[in-house]
C-alpha positions as CSV (number, residue, x, y, z in Angstrom):
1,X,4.5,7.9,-8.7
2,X,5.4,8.6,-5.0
3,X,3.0,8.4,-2.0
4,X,3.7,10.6,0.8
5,X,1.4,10.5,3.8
6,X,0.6,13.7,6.4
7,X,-0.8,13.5,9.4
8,X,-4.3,14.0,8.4
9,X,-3.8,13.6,4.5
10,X,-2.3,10.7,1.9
11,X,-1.3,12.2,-1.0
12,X,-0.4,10.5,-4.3
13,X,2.1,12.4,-6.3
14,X,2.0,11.6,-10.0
15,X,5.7,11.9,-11.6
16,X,4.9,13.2,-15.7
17,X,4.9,15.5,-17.9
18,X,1.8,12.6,-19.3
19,X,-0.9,10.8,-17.9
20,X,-1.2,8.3,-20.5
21,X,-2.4,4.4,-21.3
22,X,1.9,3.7,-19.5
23,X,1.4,5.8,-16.7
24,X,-2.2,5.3,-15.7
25,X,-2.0,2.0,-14.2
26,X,1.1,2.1,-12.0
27,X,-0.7,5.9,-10.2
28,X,-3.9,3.9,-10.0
29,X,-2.4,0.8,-8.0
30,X,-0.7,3.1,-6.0
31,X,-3.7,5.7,-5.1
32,X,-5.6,2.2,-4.2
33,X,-3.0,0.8,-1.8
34,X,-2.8,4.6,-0.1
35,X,-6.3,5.3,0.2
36,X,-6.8,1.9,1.4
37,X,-4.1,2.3,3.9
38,X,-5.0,5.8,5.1
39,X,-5.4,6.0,8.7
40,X,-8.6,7.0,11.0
41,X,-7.2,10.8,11.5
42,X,-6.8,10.5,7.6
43,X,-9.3,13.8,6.5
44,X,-8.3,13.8,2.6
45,X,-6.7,12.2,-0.3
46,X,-4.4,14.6,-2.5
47,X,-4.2,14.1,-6.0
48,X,-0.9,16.0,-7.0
49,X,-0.9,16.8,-10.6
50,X,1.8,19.6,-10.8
51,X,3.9,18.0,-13.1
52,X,1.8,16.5,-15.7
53,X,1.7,18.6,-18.9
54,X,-0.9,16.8,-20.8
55,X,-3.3,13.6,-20.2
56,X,-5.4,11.2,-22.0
57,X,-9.0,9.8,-21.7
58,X,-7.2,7.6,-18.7
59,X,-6.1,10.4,-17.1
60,X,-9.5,11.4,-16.8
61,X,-10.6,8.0,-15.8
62,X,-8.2,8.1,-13.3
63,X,-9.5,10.9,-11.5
64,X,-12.9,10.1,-11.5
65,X,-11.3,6.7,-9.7
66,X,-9.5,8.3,-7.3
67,X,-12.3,10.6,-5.9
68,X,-14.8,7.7,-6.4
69,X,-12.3,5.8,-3.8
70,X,-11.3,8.4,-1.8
71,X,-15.0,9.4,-1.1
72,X,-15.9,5.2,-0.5
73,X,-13.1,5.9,2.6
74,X,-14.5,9.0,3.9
75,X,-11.7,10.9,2.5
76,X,-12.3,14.3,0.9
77,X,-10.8,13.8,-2.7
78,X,-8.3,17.0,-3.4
79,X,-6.7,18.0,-6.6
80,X,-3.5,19.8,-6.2
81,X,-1.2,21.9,-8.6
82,X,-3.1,21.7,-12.2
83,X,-2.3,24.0,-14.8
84,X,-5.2,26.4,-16.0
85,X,-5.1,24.5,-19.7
86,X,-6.5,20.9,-17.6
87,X,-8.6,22.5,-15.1
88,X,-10.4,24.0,-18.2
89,X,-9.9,20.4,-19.5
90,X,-11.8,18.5,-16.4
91,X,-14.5,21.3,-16.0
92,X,-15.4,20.4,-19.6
93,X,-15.8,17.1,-18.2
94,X,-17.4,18.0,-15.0
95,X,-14.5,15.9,-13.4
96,X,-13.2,19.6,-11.3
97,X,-16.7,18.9,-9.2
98,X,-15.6,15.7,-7.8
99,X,-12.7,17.2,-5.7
100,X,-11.6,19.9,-4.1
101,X,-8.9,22.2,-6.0
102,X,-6.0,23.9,-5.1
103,X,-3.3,25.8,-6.7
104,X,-0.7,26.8,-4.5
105,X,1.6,25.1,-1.8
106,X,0.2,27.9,0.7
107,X,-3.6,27.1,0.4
108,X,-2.7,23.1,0.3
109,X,-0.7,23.4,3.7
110,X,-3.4,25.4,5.1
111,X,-6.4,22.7,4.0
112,X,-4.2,19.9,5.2
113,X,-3.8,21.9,9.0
């Protein structure tokens, strides 16, 4: 898991190819400390999912936390770089409503200008 932050953005990259029960926990502690550290010009809090292959029931947990926190900071919660097969996943779920998506590097630069 690596945090990055930008200047109006935090953004919490998870490191896969699973979000399982092992990995989980350590994203989790480290989307709580980011969000909570965000800063006042802070706009949104980036959920960066481009390497995870496959995840679990607490994958989907996880990202109904983050955009539960995220939205409790007045961040907009933002889900970057899923592949098509878990979008599909978290619409079945209704988990894609929480957050704003994004596919590409271009349309997440321009969000985050």
């Amino acid at each position: 898991v690596v945090e990055a932050s930008e200047p109006n953005a935090i953004v919490v990259h998870a490191i896969g190819p699973a979000l399982g029960s092992r990995e989980c926990p350590a994203v989790i502690d480290v989307a709580q400390r980011a969000i909570a550290a965000a800063g006042p010009k802070a706009r949104f809090a980036v959920l960066d999912l481009g390497e995870i292959r496959t995840f679990s029931a607490m994958g989907v947990g996880l990202c109904t936390d983050f955009a539960k926190r995220a939205r409790e900071k007045k961040l907009e919660p933002v889900l970057f770089g899923l592949r098509g097969d878990l979008v599909d996943q978290l619409r079945m779920f209704k988990i894609d409503r929480l957050y704003k998506v994004v596919r590409s590097k271009t349309d997440l630069a321009a969000l985050l200008r």
